[in-house]
C-alpha positions in Angstrom: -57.9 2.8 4.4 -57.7 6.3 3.5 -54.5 7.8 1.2 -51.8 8.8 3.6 -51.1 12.0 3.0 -47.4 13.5 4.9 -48.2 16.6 6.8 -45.8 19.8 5.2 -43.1 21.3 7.4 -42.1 24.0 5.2 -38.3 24.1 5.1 -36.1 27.0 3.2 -32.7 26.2 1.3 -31.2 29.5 -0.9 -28.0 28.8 -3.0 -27.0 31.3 -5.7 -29.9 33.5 -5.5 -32.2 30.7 -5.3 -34.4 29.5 -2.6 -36.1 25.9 -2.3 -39.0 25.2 -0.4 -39.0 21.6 0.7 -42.4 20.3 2.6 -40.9 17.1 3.7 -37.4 17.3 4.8 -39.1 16.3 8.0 -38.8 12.8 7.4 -35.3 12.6 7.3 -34.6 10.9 10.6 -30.4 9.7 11.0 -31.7 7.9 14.0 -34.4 6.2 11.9 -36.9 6.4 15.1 -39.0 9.3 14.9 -42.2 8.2 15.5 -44.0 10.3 13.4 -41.7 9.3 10.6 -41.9 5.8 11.4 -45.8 6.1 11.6 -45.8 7.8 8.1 -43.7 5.0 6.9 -45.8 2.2 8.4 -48.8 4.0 6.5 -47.9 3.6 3.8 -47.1 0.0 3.7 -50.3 -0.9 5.3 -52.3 1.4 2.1 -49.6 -0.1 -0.3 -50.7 -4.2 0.9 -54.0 -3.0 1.2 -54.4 -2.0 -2.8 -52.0 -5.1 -3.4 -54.5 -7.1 -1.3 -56.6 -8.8 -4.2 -53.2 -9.7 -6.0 -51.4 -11.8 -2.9 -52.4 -15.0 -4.3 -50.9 -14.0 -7.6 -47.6 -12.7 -5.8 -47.4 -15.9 -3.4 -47.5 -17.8 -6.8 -45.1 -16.5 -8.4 -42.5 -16.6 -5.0 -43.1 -20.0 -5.7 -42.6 -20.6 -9.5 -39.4 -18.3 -8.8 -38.5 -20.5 -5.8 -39.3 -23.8 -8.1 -36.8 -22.9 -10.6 -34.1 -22.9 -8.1 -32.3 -26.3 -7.4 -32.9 -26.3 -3.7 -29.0 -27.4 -2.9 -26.8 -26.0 -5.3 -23.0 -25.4 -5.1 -20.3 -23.3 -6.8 -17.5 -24.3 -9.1 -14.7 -25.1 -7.3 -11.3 -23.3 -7.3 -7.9 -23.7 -6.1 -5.9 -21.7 -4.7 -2.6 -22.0 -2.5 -2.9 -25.7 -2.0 -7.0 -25.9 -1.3 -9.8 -26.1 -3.6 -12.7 -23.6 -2.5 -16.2 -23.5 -2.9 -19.9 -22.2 -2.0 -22.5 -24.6 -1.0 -26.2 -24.3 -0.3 -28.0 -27.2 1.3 -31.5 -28.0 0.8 -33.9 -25.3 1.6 -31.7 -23.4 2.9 -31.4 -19.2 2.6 -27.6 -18.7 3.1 -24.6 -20.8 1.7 -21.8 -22.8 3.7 -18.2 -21.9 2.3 -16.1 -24.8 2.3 -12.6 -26.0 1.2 -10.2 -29.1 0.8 -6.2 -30.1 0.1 -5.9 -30.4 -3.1 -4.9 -34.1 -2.5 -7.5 -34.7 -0.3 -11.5 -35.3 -1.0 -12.7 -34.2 2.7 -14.2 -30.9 2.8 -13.6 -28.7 5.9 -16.8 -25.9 6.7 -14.8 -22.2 6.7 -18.1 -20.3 7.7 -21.5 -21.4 7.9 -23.8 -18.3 6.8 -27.4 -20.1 8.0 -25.3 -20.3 11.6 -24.4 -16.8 11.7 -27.4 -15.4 10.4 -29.7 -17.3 13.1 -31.7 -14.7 15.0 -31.2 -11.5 12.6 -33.6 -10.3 10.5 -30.7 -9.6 7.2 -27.3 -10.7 7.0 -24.7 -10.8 4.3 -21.0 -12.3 4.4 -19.5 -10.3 2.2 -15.2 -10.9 2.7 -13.9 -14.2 3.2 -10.2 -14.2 3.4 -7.5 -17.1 4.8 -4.1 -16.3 5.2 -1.2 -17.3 3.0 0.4 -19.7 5.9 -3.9 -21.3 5.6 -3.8 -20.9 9.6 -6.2 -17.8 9.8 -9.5 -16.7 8.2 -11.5 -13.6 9.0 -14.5 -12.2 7.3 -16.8 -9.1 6.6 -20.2 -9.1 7.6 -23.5 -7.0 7.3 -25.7 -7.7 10.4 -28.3 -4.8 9.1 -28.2 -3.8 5.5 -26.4 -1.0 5.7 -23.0 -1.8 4.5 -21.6 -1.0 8.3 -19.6 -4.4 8.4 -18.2 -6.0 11.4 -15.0 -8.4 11.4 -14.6 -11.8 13.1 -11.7 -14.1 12.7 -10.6 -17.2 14.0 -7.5 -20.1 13.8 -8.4 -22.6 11.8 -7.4 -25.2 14.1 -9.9 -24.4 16.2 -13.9 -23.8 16.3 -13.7 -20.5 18.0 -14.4 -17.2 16.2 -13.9 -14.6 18.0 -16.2 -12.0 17.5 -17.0 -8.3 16.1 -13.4 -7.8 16.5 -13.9 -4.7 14.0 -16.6 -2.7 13.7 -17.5 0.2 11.6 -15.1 -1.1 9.1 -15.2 -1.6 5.4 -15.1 -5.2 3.4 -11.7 -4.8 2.4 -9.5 -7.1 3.9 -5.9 -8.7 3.7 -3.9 -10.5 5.8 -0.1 -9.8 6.0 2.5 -12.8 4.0 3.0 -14.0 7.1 -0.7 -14.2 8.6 0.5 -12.1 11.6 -1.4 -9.0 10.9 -5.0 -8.2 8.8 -5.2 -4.8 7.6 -8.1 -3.1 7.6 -10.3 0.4 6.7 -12.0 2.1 8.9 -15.0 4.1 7.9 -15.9 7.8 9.2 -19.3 7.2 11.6 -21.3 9.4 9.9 -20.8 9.1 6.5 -19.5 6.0 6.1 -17.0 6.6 4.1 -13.8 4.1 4.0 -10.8 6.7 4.6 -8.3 4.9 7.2 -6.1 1.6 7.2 -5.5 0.2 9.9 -3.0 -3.0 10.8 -3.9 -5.2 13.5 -2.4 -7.7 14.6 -4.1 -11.7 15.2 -5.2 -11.9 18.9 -4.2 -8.6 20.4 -7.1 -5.9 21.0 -8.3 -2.7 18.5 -6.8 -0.1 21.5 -3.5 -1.4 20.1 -4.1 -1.2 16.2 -1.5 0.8 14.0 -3.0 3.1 11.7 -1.3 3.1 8.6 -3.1 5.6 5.8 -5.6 8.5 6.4 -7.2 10.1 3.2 -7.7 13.9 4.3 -9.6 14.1 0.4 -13.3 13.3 1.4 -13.8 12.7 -2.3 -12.1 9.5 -2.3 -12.9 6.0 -1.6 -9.9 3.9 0.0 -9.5 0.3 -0.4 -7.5 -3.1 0.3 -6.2 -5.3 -2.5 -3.9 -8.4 -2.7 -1.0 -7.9 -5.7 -1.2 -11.8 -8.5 2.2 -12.0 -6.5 1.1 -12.3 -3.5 3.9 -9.4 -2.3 2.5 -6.3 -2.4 -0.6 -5.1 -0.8 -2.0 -2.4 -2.0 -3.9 0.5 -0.8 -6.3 2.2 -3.7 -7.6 5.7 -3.3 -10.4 6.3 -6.3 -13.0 8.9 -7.1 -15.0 8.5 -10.3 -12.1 10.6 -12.2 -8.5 10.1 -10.1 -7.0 7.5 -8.1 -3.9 6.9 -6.4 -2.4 3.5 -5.0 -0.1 2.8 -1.7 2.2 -0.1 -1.3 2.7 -2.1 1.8 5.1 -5.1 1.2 3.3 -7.9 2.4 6.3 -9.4 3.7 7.4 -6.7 6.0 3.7 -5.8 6.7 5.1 -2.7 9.5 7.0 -0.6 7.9 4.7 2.5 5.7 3.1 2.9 2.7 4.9 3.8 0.0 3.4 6.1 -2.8 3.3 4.0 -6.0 2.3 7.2 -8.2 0.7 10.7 -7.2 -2.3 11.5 -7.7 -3.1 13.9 -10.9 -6.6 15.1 -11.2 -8.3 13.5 -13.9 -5.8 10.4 -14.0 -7.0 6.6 -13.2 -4.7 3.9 -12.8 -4.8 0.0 -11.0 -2.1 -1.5 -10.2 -1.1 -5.4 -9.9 2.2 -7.1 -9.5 4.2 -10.5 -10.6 7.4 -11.6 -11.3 9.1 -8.7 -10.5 7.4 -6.5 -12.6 3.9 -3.9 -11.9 1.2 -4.0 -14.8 -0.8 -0.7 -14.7 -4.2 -0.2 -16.3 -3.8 4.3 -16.7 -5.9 6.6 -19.1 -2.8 8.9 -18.6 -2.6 9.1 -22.3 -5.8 10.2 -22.9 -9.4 9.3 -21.6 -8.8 5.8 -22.6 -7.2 3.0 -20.9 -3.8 1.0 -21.9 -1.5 -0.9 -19.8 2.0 -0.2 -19.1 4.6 -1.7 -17.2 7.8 -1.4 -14.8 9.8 -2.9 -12.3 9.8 -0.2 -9.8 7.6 2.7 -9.2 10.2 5.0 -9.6 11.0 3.8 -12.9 9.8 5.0 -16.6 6.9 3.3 -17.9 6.8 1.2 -21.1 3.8 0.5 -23.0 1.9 -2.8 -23.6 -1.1 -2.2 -24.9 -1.8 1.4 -26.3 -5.1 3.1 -25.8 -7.4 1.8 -28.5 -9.7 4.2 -30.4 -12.3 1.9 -30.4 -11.8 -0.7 -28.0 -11.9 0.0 -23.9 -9.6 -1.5 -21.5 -11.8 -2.8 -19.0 -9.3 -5.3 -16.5 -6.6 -7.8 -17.0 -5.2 -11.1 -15.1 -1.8 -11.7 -14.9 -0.6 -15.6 -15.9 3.1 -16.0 -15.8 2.7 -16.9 -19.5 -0.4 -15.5 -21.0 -1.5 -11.8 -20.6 -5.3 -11.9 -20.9 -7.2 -9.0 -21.1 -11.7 -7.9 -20.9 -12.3 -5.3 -23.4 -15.4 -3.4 -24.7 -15.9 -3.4 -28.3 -19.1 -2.5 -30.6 -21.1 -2.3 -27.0 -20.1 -5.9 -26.2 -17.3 -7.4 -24.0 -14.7 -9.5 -25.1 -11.4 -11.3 -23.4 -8.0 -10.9 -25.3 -5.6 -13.6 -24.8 -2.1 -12.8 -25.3 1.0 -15.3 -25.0 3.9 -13.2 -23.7 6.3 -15.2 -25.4 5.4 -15.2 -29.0 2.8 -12.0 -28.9 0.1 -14.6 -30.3 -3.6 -12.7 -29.7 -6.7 -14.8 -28.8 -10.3 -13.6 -29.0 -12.2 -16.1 -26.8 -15.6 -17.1 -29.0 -19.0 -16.5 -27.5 -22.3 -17.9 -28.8 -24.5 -15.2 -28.4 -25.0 -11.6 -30.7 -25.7 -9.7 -27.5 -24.2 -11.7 -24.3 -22.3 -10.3 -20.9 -19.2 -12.1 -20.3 -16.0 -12.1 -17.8 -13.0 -12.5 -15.9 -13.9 -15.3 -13.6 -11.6 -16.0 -10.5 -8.0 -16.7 -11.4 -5.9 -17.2 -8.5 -2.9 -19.4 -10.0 -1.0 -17.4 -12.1 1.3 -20.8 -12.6 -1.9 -22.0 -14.9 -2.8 -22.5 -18.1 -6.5 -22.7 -17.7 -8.5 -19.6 -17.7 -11.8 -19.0 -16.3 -14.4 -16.8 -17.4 -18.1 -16.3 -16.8 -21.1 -15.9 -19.7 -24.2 -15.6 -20.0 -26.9 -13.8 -22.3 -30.8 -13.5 -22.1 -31.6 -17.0 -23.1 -28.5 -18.4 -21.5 -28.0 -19.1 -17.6 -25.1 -17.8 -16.4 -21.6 -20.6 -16.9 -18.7 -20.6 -15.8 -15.8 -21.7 -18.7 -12.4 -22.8 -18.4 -10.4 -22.4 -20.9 -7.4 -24.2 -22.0 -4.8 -21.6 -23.5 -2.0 -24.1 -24.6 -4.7 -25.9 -26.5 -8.0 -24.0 -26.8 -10.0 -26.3 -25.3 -13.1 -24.8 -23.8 -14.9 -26.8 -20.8 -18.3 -25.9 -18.8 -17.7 -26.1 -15.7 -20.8 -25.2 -14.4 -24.2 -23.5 -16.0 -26.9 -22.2 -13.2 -30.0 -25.1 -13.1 -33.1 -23.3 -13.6 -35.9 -26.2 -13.5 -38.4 -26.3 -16.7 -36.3 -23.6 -18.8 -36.1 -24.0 -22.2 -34.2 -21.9 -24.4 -35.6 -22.8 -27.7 -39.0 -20.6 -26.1 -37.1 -17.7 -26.1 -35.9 -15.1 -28.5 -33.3 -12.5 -28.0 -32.0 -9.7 -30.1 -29.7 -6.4 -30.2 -30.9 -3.6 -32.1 -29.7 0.3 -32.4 -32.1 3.2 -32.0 -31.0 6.4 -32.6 -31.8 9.4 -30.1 -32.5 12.9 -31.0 -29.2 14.3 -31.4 -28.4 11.3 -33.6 -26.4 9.4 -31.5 -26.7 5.5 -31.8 -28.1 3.5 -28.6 -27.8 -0.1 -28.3 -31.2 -1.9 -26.9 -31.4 -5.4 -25.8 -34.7 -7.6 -26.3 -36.2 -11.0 -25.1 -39.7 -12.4 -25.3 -41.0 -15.9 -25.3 -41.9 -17.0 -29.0 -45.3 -18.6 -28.4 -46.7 -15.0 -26.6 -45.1 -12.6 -29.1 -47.9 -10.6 -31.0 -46.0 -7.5 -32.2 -47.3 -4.2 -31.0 -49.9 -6.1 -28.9 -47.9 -7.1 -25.7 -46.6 -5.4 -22.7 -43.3 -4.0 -23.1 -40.8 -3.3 -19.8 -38.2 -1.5 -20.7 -35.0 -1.2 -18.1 -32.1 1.5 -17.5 -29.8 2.8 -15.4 -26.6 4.9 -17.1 -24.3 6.0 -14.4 -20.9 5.7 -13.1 -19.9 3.7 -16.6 -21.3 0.9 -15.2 -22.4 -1.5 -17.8 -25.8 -3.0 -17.8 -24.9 -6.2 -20.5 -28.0 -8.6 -21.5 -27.8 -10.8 -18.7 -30.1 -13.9 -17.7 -32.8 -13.9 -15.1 -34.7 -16.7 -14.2 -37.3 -14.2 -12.5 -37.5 -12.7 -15.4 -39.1 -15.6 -16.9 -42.3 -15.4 -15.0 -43.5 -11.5 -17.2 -42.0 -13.6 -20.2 -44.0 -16.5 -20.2 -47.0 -14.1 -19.2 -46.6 -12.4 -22.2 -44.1 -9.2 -21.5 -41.1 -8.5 -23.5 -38.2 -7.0 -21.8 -35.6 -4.6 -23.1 -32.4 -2.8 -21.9 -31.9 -0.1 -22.9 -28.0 1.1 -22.8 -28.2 4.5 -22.6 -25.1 6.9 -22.3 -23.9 7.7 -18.4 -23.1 3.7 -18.6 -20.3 1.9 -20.0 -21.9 -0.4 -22.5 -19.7 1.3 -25.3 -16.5 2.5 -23.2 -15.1 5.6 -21.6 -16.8 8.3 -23.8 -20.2 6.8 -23.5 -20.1 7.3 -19.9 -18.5 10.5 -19.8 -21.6 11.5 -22.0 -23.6 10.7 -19.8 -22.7 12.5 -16.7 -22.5 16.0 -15.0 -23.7 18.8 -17.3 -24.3 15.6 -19.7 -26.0 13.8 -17.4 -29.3 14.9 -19.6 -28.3 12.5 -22.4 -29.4 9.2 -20.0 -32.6 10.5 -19.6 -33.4 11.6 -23.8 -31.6 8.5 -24.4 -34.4 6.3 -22.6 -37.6 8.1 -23.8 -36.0 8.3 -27.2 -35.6 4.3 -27.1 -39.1 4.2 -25.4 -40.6 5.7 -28.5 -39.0 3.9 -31.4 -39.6 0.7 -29.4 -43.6 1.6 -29.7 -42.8 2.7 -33.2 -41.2 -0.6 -34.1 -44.1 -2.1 -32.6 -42.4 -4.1 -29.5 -45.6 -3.1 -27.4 -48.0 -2.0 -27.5 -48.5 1.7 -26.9 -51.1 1.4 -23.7 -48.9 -1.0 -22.4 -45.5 0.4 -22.1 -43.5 0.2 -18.5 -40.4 1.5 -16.8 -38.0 -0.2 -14.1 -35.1 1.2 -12.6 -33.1 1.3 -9.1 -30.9 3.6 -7.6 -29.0 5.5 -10.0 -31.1 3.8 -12.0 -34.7 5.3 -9.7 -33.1 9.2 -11.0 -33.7 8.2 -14.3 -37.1 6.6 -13.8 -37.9 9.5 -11.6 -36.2 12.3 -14.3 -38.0 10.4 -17.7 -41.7 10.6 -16.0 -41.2 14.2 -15.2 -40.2 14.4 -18.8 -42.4 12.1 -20.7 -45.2 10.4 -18.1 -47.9 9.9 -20.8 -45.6 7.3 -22.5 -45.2 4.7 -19.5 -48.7 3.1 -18.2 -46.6 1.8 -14.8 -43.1 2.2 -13.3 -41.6 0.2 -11.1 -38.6 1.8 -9.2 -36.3 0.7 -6.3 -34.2 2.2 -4.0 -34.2 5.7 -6.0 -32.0 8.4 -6.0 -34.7 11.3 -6.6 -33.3 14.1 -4.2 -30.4 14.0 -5.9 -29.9 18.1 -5.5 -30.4 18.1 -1.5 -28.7 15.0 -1.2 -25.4 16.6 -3.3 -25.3 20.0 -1.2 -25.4 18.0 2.1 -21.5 16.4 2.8 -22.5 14.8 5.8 -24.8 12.2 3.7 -23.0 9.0 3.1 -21.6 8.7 -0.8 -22.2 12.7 -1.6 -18.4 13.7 -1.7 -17.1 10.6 -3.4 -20.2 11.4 -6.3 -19.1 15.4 -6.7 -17.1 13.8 -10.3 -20.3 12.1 -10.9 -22.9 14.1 -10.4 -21.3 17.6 -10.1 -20.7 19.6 -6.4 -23.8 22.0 -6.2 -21.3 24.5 -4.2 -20.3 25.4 -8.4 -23.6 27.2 -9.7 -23.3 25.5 -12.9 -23.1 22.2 -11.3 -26.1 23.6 -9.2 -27.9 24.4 -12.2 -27.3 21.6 -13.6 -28.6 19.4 -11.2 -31.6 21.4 -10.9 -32.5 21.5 -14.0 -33.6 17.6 -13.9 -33.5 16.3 -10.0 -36.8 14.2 -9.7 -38.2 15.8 -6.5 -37.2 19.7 -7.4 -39.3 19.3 -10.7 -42.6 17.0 -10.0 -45.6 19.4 -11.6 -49.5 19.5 -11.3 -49.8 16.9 -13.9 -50.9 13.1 -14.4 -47.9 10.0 -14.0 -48.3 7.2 -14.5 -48.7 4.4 -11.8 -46.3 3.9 -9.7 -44.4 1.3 -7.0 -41.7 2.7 -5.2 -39.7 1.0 -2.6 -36.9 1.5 -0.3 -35.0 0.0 3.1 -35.0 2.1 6.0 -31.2 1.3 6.8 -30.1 2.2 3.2 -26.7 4.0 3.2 -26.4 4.5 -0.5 -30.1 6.1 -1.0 -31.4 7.2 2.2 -34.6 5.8 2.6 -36.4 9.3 3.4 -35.6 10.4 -0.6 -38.1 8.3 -1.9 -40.4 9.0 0.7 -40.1 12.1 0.3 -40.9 12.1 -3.2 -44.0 10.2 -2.9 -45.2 12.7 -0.4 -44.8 15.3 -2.8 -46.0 13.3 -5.9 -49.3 12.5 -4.0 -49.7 16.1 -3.2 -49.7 17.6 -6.7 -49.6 14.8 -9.1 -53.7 14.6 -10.9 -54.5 11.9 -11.9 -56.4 8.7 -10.0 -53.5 6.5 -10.9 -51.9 4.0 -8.2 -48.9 5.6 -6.4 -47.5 3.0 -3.7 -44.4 3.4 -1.4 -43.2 -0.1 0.3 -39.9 0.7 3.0 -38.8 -2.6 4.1 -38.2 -1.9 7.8 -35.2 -4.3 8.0 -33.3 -4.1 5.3 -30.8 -1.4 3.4 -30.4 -0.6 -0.4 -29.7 -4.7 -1.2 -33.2 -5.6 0.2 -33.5 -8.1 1.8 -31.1 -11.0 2.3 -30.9 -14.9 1.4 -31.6 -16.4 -1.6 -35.3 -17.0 -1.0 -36.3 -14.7 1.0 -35.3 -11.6 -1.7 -37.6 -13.2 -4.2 -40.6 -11.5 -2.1 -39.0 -8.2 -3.2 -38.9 -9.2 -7.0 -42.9 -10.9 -7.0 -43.6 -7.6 -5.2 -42.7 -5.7 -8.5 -44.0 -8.1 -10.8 -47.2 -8.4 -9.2 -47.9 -4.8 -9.4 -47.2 -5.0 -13.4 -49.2 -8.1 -13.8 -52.8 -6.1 -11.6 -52.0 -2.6 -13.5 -51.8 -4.5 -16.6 -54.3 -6.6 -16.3 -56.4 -3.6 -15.7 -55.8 -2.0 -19.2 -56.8 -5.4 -20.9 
């Protein structure tokens, strides 16, 4: 099969004084029919399993070393909650899990929703909301029917079998039921670009043409969503961009009368909100960029401090126990959980085993408890869930994911501190199995992402273990745009900063080969999404020090994509990214957008893939930017595109079935490695 090769459809765009030329805007299709776009689409899959084609024994093997390290029925650990004890199940062999419950005094398990059963006959599916109401009469819950995060509501009584179905539609996830189960509240999402922007209340039984609506955000830069207070008596309504928010209160217990404003927006101002025992508990950077917590017992009322912004530590969250205060900070580029006993002011740092781990707030529903839960893990440790005993310390696993024929004692991890070119410090995160390590000999993938402060902690993957034990060592690289070391570190990394992710990974990328990590021949890239602009922005930069990227889902248009409004997610990004309207925002984004700035010049090889029903990267950006790489790039190396045809930015969905998306990747590093040996 010959290369396919996207015919060009020259197509002008001229913003402050500039005009762009783009060849392929053509294969944006909204309807995601266009035949010639679907044609292009399907060539390219056929060429990219056709250069794969010697290497399908190697990818169906390792689906099924992934697939074996799985315990084929597994289950959750159980919580309670309101008089039940919840949990997830998975039976045998199956893709989607069973979410179950019992009375507390009572060892026979009831089925809530059965995902295998309302996932028969659709190519993806995701339950993504679950909620039962505080009287335990009612559930309802979210689903995704295509992949593109357009969910669809159905509810039932629980005394009966009967759900009735796609009651909402075009909805968001959020969902909460009024005190007295009456009414669910609900966002709606703007067709076009999906944006969540209207609550609604409806009430149990009665039909849509009848629903009250309650908010409407006129900002299009804003995100709305549903929460549940610790109390249990205040719902609240959030409003957030990447820089302001603003909440709404609905008291759950008189669930018709309107919102009430808990604090006005200020530009540049971030607060959450959560309630109990008469008193609200406010995470705000009002004082400066960094978060403390406050309090008050009405939102009229003067604020009083709890925990003062830290220089050096980041309020991340908080859970509310009606005796303990605990809280997750960011310290030194690692997590930690606070425990504080309101009554005596006695402070707890919870221990964790690791130099370089991930660790959380786990579900804690009771605020009556003295047990908190929390979640760990690092790269040599499966991901546990702990409870801890506050009154005595006492720490108890309650659960630690199976992952057949692991050993940890194989592995090494280690966190180590590179410093990029303007002589800031970045933290880098490393595994490799001991018995392949030959330094400076093996292959070396090397993973980012750094944006919207979201914090990429060394985590354990049991895929991961298949390039491991075939030699690869894997690094993380925390670069700034992330939130691996607080507030400033992302804001370092974003809008006319947004350069610093992108040295920050190519700096990293070099000491690594100059520490001798890997070897230099044998170096590799991986990002998606947010993470796909950086892949896409470091090989523009630097594509004679990676021998293969892998990227998924990526944001490479990011400039069109930003002056278009009607694309799903590009107002609620103008505080991330920067609104190309401002010519220095333009300029910015310009200056280092993947597709505006692919040159006549070698890359390395490349697999890129995307979903055609993705809503957070359109699945005709990365097209796109193949097109055009193919076109000028000059060099014989592989360039594949893979769209998954039923499936959005997730991939695809169940717990099996996604691990064809993962030995896809791998495979392609395994033959392009293999190669250079």
């Amino acid at each position: 099969m010959t290369i396919p090769q996207a015919p060009e459809r020259p197509v002008q765009f001229t913003a402050h004084g500039e005009t762009r030329t783009d060849n392929y805007y053509w294969l944006r299709d909204d309807t995601r029919s266009d035949p010639q776009v679907i044609q292009y689409l399907t060539d390219e899959n056929r060429y990219t399993q056709q250069k794969l084609q010697a290497a399908a024994p190697l990818r169906e093997a390792l689906y099924e070393e992934m697939v074996a390290r799985m315990p084929q029925a597994d289950e959750s650990a159980p919580y309670s909650y309101n008089g039940y004890v919840y949990r997830t199940r998975f039976e045998a062999g199956k893709e989607y899990p069973l979410y179950e419950r019992r009375k507390t005094d009572s060892d026979q398990w009831e089925v809530l929703a059965d995902g295998n059963e309302r996932a028969q006959g659709l190519a993806y599916y995701e339950l993504v909301s679950l909620v039962v109401s505080a009287d335990n009469r009612r559930i309802a819950i979210a689903e995704d029917k295509v992949g593109r995060r357009e969910y669809q509501v159905a509810y039932r009584d629980l005394t009966d079998n009967h759900w009735q179905e796609s009651v909402l539609t075009e909805v968001a996830d959020d969902l909460v039921w009024s005190a007295d189960g009456s009414v669910l509240f609900y966002v709606r999402q703007d067709p076009q670009t999906l944006l969540p922007f209207e609550v609604y209340r409806h009430r149990f039984g009665t039909d849509t043409t009848q629903d009250e609506l309650v908010y409407r955000e006129d900002d299009d830069r804003f995100y709305t969503g549903l929460s549940l207070s610790s109390s249990r008596e205040w719902i609240f309504i959030g409003c957030h961009s990447p820089v302001t928010s603003e909440v709404q209160l609905i008291n759950a217990n008189d669930p018709l009368q309107p919102p009430v404003c808990f604090s006005p927006r200020q530009d540049g101002r971030e607060y959450h909100v959560d309630h109990l025992d008469g008193q609200f508990y406010i995470r705000s950077d009002h004082e400066n960029e960094l978060f403390g917590l406050y309090q008050t017992n009405a939102p009229e009322n003067p604020w009083q401090t709890l925990i003062a912004p830290q220089p050096d530590t980041d309020l991340e969250d908080f859970t509310l126990f009606r005796d303990w205060l605990v809280l997750q900070e960011r310290h030194a580029a690692l997590p930690q959980i606070r425990i504080i006993h309101r009554q005596s002011g006695k402070e707890t740092l919870v221990a964790f085993d690791d130099g370089a781990y991930c660790a959380w707030l786990g579900l804690n529903p009771e605020p009556d408890s003295q047990l908190l839960r929390y979640g760990y893990t690092s790269m040599t440790t499966p991901a546990s869930v702990y409870e801890l005993d506050m009154v005595s310390g006492e720490r108890t696993l309650l659960k630690q994911a199976q992952v057949n024929g692991f050993q940890r004692d194989n592995y090494h991890s280690e966190r180590i501190w590179i410093t990029a070119r303007d002589g800031v410090q970045v933290p880098v995160s490393l595994v490799w199995h001991k018995d392949h390590y030959q330094q400076g000999f093996n292959p070396l993938l090397i993973e980012g992402y750094g944006a919207y402060g979201a914090s990429m902690d060394p985590d354990f993957d049991a895929n991961r273990l298949s390039l491991l034990d075939r030699g690869f060592v894997y690094a993380q690289a925390h670069i700034r745009g992330g939130g691996e070391l607080g507030k400033r570190w992302y804001n370092a990394g974003k809008m006319q900063h947004k350069i610093n992710s992108f040295n920050d990974f190519v700096d990293v990328t070099r000491e690594l080969i100059a520490r001798r990590y890997g070897a230099e021949n044998r170096i590799y890239a991986t990002g998606g999404s947010a993470g796909g602009l950086l892949m896409g922005a470091v090989i523009n930069q630097a594509p004679d020090l990676y021998r293969g990227i892998v990227t998924q889902v990526p944001f490479v248009d990011a400039l069109t994509t930003m002056s278009d409004p009607s694309i799903p997610l590009t107002t609620g990004e103008y505080d991330e990214w920067g609104n190309p309207e401002n010519e220095s925002a333009y300029r910015d984004i310009r200056a280092y957008s993947p597709y505006d700035n692919i040159e006549a010049k070698a890359y390395p090889n490349m697999l890129v893939t995307s979903g055609l029903h993705d809503s957070q990267v359109q699945y005709w950006e990365p097209a796109k930017w193949v097109a055009k790489l193919r076109k000028l790039k000059t060099d014989d190396n592989l360039l594949l595109l893979y769209t998954d045809m039923e499936a959005g930015h997730g991939g695809k969905s169940g717990r099996f079935n996604y691990l064809w998306d993962v030995a896809l990747g791998y495979v392609f590093l395994l033959m392009v490695d293999e190669q250079q040996e």
